[in-house]
N, C-alpha and C positions, 0 to 999 in steps of 0.2 A: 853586377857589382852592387852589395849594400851600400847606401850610403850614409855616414853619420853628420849628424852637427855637432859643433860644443862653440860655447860662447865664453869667455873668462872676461874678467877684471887682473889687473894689477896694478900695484905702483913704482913707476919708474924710478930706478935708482941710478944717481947721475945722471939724468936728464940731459942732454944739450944736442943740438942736430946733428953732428958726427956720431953720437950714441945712436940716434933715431935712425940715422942713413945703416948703420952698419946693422939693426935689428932688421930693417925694410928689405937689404941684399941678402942677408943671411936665411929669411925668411922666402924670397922668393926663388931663391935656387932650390932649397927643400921643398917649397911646395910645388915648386914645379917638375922635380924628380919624383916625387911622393902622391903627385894625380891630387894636390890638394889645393883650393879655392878659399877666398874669403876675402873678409877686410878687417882692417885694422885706425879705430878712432883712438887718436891720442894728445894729449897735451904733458905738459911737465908733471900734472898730478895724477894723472888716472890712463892706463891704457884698456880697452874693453876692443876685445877681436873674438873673431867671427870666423869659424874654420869652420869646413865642410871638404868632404871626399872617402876616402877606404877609412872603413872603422880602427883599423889597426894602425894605418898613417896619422891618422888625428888625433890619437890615443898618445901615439907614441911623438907626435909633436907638441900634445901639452906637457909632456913628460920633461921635453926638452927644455921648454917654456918654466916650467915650474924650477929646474934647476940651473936655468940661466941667471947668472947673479944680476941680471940689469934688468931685473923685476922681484919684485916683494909683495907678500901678499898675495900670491895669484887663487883666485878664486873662481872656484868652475860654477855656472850659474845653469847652463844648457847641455844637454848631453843625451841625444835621441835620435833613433835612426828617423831616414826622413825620404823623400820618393825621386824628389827632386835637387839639382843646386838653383842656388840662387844668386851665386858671383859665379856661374862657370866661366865666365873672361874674363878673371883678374884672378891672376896667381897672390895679389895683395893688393888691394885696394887701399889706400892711403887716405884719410881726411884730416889734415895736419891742426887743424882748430875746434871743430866740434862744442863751437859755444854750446848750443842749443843743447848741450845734454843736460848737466851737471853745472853750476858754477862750484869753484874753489871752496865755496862756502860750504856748501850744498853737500861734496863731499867731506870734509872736514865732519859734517853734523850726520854722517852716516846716509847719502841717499842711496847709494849702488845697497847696501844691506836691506833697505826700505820696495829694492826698485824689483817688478817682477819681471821671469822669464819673459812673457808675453811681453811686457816696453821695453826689454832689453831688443827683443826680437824688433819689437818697432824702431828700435833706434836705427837699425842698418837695412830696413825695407824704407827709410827714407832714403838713406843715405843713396841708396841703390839708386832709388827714382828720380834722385837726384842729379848723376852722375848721365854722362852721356852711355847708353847702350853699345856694348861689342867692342868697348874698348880696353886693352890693356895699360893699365896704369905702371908709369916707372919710380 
C-alpha cells in the first residue's frame, strides 16, 4: 500500500467542546474504517491535522473536511507520499491546547501563512514524542 500524508489548517466555526467531541467521533470512525492515522491540534482559533494512510482515503477525507461546515478556511499545507506512518496507533490523536504553536495573536497576524511544511511537520513530531507510545487516544 502507498501511503500519503496531508497536513491542513482551519478555522473552527462554533467552536465549543460538544462541537470538538462530535468532530473527534466522527473522525475516528472514518479513520478507522478508512486504514487512516493522525492527529488533530486544536483550540477555538485554529485546528491543524495531520492525516496519513491510502492516498484515495485521505484524499477523500480532506474532501470531507473541506465541506464540513464546522471549518473555514481549510488549507492544505502537506500533501506527499511517504514510506512510513507516524501515528499508526491513533486513529486521532487529540492535543486539546496546543499553546506552544501559535498564540491567538500570532494567528490573527498571519503565522500559519508565514509557517513552513517542515514546522508544520515539526509541530506534530513533538507532539508525537510527547504522548506516551502504542497508545490509542479517546
Amino acid at each position: 500500500m502507498t501511503l500519503f500524508r496531508a497536513i491542513y489548517t482551519s478555522r473552527p466555526f462554533g467552536y465549543d467542546s460538544a462541537m470538538l467531541s462530535g468532530i473527534l467521533i466522527d473522525a475516528r470512525r472514518a479513520n478507522m474504517r478508512d486504514g487512516i492515522t493522525g492527529a488533530l491540534i486544536c483550540r477555538d482559533d485554529v485546528y491543524l491535522q495531520w492525516l496519513e494512510g491510502p492516498q484515495d482515503a485521505v484524499k477523500a477525507a480532506i474532501d470531507r473536511i473541506t465541506h464540513d461546515d464546522r471549518h473555514i478556511e481549510v488549507t492544505l499545507h502537506v500533501s506527499k507520499h511517504v514510506s512510513e506512518r507516524l501515528f499508526e496507533d491513533w486513529a486521532m490523536l487529540h492535543d486539546p491546547a496546543a499553546t506552544w504553536i501559535w498564540s491567538p495573536d500570532d494567528i490573527a497576524k498571519g503565522a500559519i501563512d508565514s509557517t513552513t511544511a517542515d514546522e508544520l511537520e515539526g509541530f506534530f513530531l513533538r507532539l508525537r514524542d510527547s504522548t506516551d507510545s502504542g497508545r490509542m487516544q479517546d
